[in-house]
C-alpha positions in Angstrom: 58.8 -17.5 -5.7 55.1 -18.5 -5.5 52.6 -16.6 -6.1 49.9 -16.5 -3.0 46.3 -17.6 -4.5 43.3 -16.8 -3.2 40.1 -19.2 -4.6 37.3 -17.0 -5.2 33.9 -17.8 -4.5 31.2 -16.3 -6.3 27.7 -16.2 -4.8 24.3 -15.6 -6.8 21.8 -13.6 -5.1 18.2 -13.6 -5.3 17.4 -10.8 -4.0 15.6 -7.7 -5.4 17.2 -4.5 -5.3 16.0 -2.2 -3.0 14.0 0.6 -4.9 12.0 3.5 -3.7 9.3 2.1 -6.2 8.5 -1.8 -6.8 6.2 -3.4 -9.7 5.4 -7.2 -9.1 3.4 -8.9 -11.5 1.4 -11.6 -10.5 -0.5 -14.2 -12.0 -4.1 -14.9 -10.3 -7.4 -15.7 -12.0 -9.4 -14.6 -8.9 -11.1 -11.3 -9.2 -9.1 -8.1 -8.2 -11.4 -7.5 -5.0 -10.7 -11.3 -3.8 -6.9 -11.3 -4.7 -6.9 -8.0 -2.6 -8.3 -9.6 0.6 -6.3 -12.4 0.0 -2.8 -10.1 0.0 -4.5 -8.1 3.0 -5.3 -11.6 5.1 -1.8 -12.7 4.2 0.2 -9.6 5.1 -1.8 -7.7 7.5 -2.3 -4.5 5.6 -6.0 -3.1 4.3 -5.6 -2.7 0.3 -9.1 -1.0 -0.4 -10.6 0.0 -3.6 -10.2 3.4 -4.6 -10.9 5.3 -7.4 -9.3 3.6 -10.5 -6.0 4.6 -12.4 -7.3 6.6 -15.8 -5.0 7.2 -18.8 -6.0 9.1 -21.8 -6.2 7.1 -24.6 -6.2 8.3 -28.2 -8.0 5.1 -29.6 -10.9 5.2 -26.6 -12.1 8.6 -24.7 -10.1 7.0 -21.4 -8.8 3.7 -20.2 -9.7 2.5 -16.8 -7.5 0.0 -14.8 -9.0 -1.1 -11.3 -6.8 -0.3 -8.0 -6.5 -0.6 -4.3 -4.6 1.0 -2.5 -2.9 1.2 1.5 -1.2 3.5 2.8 -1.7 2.8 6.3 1.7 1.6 7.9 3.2 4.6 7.0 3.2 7.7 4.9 6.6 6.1 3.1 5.2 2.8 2.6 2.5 2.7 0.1 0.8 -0.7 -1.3 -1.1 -0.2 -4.8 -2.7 -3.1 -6.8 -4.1 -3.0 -10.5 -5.7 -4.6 -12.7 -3.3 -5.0 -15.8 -6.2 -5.5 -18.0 -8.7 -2.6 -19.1 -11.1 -4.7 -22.0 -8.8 -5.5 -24.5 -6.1 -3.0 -23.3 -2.9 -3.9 -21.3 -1.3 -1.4 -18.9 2.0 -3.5 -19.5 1.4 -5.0 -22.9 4.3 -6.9 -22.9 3.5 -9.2 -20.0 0.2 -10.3 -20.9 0.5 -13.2 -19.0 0.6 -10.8 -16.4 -2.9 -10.1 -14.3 -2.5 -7.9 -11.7 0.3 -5.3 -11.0 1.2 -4.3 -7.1 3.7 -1.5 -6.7 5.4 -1.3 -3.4 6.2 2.3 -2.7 9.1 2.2 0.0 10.5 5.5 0.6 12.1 4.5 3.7 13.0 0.9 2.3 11.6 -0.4 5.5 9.7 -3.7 3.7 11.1 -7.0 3.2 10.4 -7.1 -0.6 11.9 -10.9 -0.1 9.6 -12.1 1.6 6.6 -10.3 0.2 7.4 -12.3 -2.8 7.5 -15.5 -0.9 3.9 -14.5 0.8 2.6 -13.9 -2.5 3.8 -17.5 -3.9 2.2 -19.2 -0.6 -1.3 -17.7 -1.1 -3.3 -20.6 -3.3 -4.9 -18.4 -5.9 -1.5 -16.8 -7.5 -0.1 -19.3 -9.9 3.1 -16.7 -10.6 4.9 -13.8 -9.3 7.3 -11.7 -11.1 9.5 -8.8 -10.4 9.0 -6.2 -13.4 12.1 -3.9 -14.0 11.4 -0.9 -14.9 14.8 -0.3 -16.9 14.1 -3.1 -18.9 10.3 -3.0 -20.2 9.4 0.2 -21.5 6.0 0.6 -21.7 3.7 4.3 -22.1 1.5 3.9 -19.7 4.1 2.5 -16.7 4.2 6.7 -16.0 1.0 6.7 -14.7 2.0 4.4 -11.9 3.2 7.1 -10.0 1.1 9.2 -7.2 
């Protein structure tokens, strides 16, 4: 008697998992106000400086990391840039390469995070993009990333 085999294809996929909360690193040495009208010309959003993202800091009185922020499309879509750099101090400290963080808050997980990346690679002053999991770089300050 013989036994019926099936072949079995695997596929890779590239794609990011869908999250309520994104971190993308990117790599850009244009200044945070540029790279942000950059990312809004490319993606038709309105990230706009807003007050910046302070953590307490035992070495210095407080650590400031520039951000912009939109929230326009919709209350469960929310775009935040930072600056991963404050002085000499990393918000992520392990990605150093790493210039700017933007978290893609997606309640509703209405946002292409695919292409997003794509867009990001096709504007001319980001040299990298990365997807940052959470799980696996464990860093102090990443609690302060939330609203």
């Amino acid at each position: 008697m013989m036994k019926n085999t099936q072949k079995i294809t695997r596929l890779q996929l590239n794609a990011v998992p869908k999250e309520e909360d994104i971190l993308i690193g990117i790599v850009s040495s244009d200044p945070d106000y540029k790279l942000s009208l950059s990312i809004n010309k490319k993606f038709r959003i309105f990230l706009k400086n807003i007050s910046p993202l302070k953590i307490p800091d035992s070495i210095s009185p407080e650590l400031s990391f520039s951000r912009f922020s939109d929230s326009t499309r919709s209350p469960d879509l929310i775009f935040n840039l930072y600056s991963n750099r404050s002085d000499k101090i990393y918000l992520i400290k392990k990605l150093k390469n790493v210039d700017y963080i933007l978290q893609v808050q997606d309640y509703e997980n209405e946002y292409d995070i695919n292409k997003l990346f794509s867009g990001l690679r096709e504007i001319e002053s980001v040299n990298a993009v990365f997807y940052i999991d959470k799980k696996v770089i464990k860093e102090k300050y990443l609690q302060y990333l939330t609203l």
